[in-house]
N, CA, C and O atoms as a GROMACS GRO file, in nm:
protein
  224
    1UNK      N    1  11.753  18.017   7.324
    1UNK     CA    2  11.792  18.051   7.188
    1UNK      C    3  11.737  17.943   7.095
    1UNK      O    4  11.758  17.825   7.126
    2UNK      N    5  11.680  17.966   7.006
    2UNK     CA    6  11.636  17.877   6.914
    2UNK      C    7  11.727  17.884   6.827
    2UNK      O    8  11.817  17.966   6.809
    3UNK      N    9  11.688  17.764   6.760
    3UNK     CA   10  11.804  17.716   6.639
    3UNK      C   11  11.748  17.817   6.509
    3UNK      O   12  11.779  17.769   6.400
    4UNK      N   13  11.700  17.901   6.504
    4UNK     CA   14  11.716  18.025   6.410
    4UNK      C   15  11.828  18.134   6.434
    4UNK      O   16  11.933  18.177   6.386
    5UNK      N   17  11.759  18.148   6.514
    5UNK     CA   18  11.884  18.261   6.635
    5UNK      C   19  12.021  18.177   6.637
    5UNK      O   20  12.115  18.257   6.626
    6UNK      N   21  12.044  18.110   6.643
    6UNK     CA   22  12.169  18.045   6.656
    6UNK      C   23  12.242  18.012   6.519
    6UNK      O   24  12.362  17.991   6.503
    7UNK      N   25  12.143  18.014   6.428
    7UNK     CA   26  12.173  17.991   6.258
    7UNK      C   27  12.230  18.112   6.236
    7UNK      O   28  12.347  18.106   6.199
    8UNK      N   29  12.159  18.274   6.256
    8UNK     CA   30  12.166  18.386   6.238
    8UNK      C   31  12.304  18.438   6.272
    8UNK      O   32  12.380  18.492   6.192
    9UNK      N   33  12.332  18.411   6.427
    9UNK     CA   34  12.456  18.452   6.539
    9UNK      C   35  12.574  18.377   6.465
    9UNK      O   36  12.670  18.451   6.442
   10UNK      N   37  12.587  18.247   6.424
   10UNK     CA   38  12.672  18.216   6.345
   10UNK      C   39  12.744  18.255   6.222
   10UNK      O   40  12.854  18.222   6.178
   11UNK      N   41  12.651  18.336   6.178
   11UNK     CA   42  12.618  18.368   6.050
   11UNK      C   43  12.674  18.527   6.019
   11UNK      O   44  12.719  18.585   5.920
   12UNK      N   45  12.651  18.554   6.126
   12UNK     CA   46  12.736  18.729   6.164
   12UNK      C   47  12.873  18.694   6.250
   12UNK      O   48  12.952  18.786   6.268
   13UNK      N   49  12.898  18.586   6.293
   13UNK     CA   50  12.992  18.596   6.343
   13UNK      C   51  13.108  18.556   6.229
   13UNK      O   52  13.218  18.610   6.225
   14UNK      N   53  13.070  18.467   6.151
   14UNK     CA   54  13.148  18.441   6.033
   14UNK      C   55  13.122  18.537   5.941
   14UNK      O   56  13.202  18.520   5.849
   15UNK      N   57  13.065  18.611   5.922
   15UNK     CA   58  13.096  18.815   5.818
   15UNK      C   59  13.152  18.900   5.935
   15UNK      O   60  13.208  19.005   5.906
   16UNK      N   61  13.142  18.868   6.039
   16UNK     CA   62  13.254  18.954   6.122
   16UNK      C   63  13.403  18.893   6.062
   16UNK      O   64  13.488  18.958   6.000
   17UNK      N   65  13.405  18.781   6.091
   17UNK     CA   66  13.601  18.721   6.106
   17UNK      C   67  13.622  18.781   5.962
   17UNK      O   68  13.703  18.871   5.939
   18UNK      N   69  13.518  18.707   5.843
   18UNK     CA   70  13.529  18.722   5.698
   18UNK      C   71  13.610  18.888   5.658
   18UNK      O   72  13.697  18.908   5.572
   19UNK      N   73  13.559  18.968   5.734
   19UNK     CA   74  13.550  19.088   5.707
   19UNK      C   75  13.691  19.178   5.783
   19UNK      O   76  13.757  19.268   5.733
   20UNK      N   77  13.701  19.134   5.877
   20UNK     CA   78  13.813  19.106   5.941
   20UNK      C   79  13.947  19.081   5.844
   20UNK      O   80  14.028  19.153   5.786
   21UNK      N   81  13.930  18.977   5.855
   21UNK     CA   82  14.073  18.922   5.767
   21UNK      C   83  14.051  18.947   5.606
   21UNK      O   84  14.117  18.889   5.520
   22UNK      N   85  13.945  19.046   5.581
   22UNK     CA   86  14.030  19.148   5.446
   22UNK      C   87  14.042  19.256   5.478
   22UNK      O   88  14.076  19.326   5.383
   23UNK      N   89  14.028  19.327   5.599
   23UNK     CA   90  14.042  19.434   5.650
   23UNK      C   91  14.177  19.456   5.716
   23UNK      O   92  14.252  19.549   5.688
   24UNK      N   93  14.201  19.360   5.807
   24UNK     CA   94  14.328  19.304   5.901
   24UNK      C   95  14.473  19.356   5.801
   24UNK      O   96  14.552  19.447   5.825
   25UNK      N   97  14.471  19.271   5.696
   25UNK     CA   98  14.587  19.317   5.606
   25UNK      C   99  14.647  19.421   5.550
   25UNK      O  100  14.769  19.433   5.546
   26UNK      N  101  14.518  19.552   5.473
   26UNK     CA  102  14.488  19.582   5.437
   26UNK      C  103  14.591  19.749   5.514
   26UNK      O  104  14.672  19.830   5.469
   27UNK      N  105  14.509  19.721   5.678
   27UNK     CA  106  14.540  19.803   5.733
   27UNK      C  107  14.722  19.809   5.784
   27UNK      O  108  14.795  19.908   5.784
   28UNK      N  109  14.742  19.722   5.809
   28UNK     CA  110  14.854  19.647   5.850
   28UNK      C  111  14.981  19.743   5.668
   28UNK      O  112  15.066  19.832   5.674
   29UNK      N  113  14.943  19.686   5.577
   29UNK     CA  114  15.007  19.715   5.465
   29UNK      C  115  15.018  19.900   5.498
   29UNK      O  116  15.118  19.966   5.528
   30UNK      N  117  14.908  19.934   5.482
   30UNK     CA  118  14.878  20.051   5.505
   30UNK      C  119  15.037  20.141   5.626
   30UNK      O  120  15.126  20.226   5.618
   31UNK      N  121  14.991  20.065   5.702
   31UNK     CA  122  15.100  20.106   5.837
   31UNK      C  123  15.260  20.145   5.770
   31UNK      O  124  15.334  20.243   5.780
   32UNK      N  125  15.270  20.018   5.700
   32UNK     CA  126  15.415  19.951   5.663
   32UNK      C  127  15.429  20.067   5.580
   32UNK      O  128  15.523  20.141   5.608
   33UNK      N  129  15.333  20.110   5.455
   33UNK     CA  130  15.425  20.184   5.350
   33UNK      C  131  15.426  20.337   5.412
   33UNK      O  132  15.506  20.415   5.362
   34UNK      N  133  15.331  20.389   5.531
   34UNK     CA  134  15.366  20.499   5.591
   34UNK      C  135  15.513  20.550   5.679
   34UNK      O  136  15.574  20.657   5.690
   35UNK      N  137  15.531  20.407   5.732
   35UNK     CA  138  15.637  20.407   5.809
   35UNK      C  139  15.787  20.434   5.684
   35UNK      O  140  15.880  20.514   5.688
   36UNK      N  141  15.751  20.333   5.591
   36UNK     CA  142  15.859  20.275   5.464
   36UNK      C  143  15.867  20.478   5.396
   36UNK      O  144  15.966  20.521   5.336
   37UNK      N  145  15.764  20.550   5.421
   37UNK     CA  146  15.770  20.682   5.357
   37UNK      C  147  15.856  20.749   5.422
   37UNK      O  148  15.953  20.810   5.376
   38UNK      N  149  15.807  20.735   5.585
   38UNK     CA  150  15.907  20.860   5.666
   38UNK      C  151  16.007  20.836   5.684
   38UNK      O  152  16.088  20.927   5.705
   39UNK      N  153  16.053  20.674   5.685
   39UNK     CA  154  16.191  20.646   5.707
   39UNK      C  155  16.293  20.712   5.550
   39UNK      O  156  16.406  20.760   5.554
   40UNK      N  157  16.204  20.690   5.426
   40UNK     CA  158  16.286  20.746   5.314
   40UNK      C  159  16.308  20.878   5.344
   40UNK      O  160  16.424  20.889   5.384
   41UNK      N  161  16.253  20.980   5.343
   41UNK     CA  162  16.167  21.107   5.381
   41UNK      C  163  16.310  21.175   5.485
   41UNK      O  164  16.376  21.277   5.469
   42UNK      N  165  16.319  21.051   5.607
   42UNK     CA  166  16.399  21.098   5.692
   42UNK      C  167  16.562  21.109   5.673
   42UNK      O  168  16.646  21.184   5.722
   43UNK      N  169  16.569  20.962   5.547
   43UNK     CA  170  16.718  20.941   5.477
   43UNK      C  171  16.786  21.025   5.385
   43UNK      O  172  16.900  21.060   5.354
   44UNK      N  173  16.633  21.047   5.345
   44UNK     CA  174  16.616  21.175   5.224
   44UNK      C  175  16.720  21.306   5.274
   44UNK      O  176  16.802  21.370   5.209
   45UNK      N  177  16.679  21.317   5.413
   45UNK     CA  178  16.684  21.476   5.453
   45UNK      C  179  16.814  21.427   5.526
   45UNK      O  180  16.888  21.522   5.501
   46UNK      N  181  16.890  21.338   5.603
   46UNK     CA  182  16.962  21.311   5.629
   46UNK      C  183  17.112  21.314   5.577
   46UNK      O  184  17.219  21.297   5.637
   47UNK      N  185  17.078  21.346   5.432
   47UNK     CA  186  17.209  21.323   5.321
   47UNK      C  187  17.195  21.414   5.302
   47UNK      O  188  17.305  21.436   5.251
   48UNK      N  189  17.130  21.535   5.297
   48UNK     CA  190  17.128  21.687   5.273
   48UNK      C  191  17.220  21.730   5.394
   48UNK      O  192  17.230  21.700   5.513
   49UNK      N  193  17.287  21.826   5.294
   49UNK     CA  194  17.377  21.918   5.383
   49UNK      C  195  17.322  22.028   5.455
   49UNK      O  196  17.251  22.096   5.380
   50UNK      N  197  17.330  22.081   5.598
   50UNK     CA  198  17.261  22.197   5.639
   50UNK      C  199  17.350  22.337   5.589
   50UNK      O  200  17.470  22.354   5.565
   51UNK      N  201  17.240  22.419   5.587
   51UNK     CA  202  17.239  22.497   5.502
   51UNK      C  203  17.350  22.568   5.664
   51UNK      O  204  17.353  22.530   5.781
   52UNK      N  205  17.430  22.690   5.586
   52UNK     CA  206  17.504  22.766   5.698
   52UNK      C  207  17.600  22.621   5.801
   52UNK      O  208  17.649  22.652   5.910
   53UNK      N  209  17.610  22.517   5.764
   53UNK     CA  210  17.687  22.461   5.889
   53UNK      C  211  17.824  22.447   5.902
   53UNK      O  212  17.892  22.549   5.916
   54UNK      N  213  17.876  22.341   5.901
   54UNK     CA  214  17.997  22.354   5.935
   54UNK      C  215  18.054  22.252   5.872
   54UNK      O  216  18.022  22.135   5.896
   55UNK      N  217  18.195  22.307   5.737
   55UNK     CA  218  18.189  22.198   5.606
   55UNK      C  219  18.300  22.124   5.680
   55UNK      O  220  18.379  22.174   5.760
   56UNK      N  221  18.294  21.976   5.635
   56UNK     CA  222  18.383  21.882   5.686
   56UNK      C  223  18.507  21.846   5.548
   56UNK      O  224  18.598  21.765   5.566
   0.00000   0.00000   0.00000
């Protein structure tokens, strides 16, 4: 490997991590407010009364 090649390989390996850790978060956030939806979604429907059931 010459010290070009080795300048280069460095050089993609740091726009890999770079790219990474604005991606990493990004996706991660992503996760959280899907989950943060169905859990409302599910609380949502949870406090609804079923229709035809049986009144307490």
């Amino acid at each position: 490997m010459t010290y070009r090649e080795y300048v280069l390989a460095a050089y993609a390996v740091f726009a890999a991590v770079l790219a990474w850790d604005y991606v990493a978060p990004r996706l991660r956030m992503a996760q959280l407010r899907r989950a943060a939806r169905r859990e409302a979604a599910r609380r949502a429907t949870a406090k609804q009364p079923l229709a035809g059931g049986l009144q307490r």
